[in-house]
FIFI-600137 format. One line per field, with one value per residue (C-alpha): residue number from 1; x, y, z. Coordinates in nm, 4 decimals. Last residue first. Layout:
i: c(NUM:...);
u: c(X:...);
v: c(Y:...);
w: c(Z:...);
This chain:
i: c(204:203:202:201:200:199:198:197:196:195:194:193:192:191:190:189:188:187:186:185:184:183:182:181:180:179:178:177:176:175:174:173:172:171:170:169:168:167:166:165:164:163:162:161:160:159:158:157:156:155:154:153:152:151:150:149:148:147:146:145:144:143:142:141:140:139:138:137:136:135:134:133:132:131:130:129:128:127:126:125:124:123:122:121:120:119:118:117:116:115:114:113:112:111:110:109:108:107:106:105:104:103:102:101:100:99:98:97:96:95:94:93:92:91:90:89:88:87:86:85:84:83:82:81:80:79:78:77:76:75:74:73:72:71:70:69:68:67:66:65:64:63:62:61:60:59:58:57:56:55:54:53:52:51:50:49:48:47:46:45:44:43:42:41:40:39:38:37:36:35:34:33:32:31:30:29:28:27:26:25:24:23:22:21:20:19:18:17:16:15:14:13:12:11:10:9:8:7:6:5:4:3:2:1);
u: c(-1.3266:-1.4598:-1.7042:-1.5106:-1.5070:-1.7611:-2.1604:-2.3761:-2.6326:-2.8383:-2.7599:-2.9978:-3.1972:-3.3945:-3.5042:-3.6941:-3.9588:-4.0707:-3.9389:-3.6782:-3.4184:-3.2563:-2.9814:-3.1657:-3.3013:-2.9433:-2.7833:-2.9895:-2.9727:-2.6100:-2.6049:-2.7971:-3.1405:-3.4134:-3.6698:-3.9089:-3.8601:-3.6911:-4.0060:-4.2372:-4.0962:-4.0562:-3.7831:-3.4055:-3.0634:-2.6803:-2.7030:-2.3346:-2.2311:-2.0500:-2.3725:-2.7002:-2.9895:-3.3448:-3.6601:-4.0309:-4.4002:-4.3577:-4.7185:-4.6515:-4.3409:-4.0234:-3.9905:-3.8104:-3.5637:-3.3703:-3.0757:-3.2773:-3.3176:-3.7047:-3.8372:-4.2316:-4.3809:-4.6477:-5.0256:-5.1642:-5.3975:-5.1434:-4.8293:-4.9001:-5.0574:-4.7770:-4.5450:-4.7992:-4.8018:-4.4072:-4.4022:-4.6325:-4.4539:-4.1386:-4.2382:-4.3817:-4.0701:-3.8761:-3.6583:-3.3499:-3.3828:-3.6997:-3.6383:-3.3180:-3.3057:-3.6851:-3.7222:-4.0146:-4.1115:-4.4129:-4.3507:-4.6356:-4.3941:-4.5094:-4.4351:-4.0621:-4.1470:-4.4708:-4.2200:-3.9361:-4.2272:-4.3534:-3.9374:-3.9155:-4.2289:-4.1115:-3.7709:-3.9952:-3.9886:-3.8218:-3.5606:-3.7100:-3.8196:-4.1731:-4.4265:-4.5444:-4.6280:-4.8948:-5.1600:-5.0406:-5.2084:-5.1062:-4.9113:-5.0326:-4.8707:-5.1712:-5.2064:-4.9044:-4.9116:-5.2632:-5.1396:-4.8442:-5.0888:-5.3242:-5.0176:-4.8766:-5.2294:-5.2171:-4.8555:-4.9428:-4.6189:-4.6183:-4.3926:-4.1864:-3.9442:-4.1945:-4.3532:-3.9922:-3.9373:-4.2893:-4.2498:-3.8697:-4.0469:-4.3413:-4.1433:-3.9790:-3.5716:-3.2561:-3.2246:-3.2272:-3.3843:-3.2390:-2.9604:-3.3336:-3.5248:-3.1414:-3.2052:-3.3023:-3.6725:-3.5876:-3.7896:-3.8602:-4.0678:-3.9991:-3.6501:-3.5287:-3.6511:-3.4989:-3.1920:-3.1712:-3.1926:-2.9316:-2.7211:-2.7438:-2.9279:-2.7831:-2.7772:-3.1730);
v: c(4.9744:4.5814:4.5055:4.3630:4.0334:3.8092:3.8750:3.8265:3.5982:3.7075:3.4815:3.1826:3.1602:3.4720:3.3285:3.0442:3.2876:3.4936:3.8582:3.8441:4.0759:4.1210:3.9773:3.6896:3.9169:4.0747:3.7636:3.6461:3.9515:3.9502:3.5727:3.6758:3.5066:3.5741:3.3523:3.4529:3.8683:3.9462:3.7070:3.9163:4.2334:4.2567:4.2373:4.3422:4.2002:4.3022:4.6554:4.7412:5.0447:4.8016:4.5836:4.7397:4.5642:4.6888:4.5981:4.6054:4.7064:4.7593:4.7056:4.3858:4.4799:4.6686:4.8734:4.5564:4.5041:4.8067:4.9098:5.2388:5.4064:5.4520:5.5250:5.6440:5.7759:5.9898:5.9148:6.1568:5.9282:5.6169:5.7383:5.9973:5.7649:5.5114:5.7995:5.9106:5.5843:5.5424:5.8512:5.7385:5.4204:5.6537:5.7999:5.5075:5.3619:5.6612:5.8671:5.9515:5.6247:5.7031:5.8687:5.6389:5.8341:5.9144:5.9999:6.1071:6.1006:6.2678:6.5681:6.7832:7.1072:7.1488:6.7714:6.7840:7.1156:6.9213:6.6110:6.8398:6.9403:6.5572:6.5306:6.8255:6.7378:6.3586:6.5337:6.7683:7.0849:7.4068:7.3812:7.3893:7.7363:7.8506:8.0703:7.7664:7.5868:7.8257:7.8074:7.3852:7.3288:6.9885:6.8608:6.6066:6.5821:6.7117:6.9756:7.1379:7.1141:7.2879:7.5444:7.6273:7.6744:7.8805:8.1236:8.0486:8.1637:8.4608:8.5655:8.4752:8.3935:8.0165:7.9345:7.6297:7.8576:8.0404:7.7212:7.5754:7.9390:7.9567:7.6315:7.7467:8.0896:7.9570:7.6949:7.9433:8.0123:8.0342:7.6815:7.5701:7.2682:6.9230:6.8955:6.8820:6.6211:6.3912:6.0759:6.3330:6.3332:6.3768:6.5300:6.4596:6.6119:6.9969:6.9810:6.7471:6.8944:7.2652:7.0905:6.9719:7.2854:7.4402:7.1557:7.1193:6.7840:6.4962:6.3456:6.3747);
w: c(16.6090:16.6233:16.9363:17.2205:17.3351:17.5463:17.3851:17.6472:17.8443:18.1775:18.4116:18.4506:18.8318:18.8255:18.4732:18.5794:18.8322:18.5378:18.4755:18.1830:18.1835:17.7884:17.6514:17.5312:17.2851:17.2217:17.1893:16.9130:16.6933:16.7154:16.6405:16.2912:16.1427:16.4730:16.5160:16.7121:16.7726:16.4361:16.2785:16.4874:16.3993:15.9926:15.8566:15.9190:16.0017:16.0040:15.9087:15.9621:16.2278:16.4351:16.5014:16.3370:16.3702:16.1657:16.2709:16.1284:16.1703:16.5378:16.6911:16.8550:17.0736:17.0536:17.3596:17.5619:17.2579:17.4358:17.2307:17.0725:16.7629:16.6982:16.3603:16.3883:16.0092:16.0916:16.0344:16.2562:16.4412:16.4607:16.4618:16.6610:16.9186:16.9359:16.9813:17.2824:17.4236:17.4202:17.5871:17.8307:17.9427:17.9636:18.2047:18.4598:18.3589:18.5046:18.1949:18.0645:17.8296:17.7052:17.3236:17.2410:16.9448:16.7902:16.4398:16.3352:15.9409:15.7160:15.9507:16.0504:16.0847:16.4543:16.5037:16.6461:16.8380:17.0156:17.0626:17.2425:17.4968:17.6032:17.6223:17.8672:18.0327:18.1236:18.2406:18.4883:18.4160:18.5662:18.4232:18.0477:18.1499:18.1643:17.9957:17.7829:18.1261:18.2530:17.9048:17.8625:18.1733:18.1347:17.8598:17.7302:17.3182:17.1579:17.4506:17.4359:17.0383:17.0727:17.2788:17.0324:16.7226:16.9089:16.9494:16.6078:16.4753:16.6781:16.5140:16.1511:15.9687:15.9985:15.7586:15.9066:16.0544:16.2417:16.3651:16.5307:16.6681:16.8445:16.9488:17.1321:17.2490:17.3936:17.6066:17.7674:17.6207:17.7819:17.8599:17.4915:17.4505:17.3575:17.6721:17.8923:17.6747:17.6448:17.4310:17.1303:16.9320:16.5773:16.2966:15.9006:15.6193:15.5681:15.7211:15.4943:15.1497:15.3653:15.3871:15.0658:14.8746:15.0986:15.0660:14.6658:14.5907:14.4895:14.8246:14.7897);
């Protein structure tokens, strides 16, 4: 792929992999409805056919929850809710049926009641449309049972990876360590033990 000429390989890239930003709102243009941004995504990706890109952005409204997806595509991001906003940056991430989704830190503008259904309808994309699902986060607590495997990065080195429950048990690195006992616990013992870290700074 890096050997490709960077027209060439941007439209290899484009054709099989999306991100989901950390920010829904700072990821859509303000000055566009929701019709307009799908309706740009599809048109790039060779959808010619104006009623079929019509039908086309309902059902990505709908695939992703959206509710009444036939009054929200004629609004403004600003005037959605942050949980929308992201819901809406997924349906342009999958309207070129990526092989790969990348999601950056895809929850952490949002409530926990939020960002529980995100993280349900990721799971369910991955799982019904077969997409690839890497998530970028910092947050061990959205890595559970179903992630197939981990990567840890400390000062932009790969430090660790394999697969998730051996990351989760018994992790190899001190970085990898520290972060799980890093995170809040919510059983009675732990309300008594302060939360461990890392002292120092990371290396520049």
């Amino acid at each position: 792929i890096l050997a490709m000429p960077p027209t060439e390989r941007h439209a290899f890239i484009s054709s099989r992999a999306s991100i989901i930003f950390q920010n829904p709102k700072a990821s859509l243009n303000p000055s566009l409805s929701i019709r307009q941004q799908i309706d740009e995504a599809l048109s790039f990706h060779g959808i010619s056919d104006k009623a079929k890109r019509r039908i086309r952005i309902l059902e990505l409204c709908y695939n992703v929850g959206i509710r009444q997806p036939e009054r929200i595509i004629d609004t403004y991001p600003g005037e959605l809710s942050d949980g929308d906003c992201q819901r809406i940056a997924i349906a342009i991430a999958i309207a070129c049926s990526p092989k790969l989704l990348i999601a950056d830190e895809p929850t952490s503008a949002l409530d926990l009641r939020v960002q529980n259904q995100i993280l349900r309808l990721l799971k369910k994309l991955n799982q019904q449309q077969k997409i690839a699902l890497m998530m970028i986060s910092n947050d061990f607590s959205l890595v559970n049972e179903d992630t197939g495997k981990i990567a840890v990065f400390y000062a932009g080195q790969l430090i660790e990876i394999g697969a998730a429950t051996n990351v989760l048990s018994s992790p190899k690195h001190p970085y990898s360590e520290a972060l799980l006992q890093s995170q809040p616990r919510l059983n009675a013992a732990s309300f008594k033990q302060p939360l461990q870290c890392l002292r120092g700074q990371p290396p520049t």
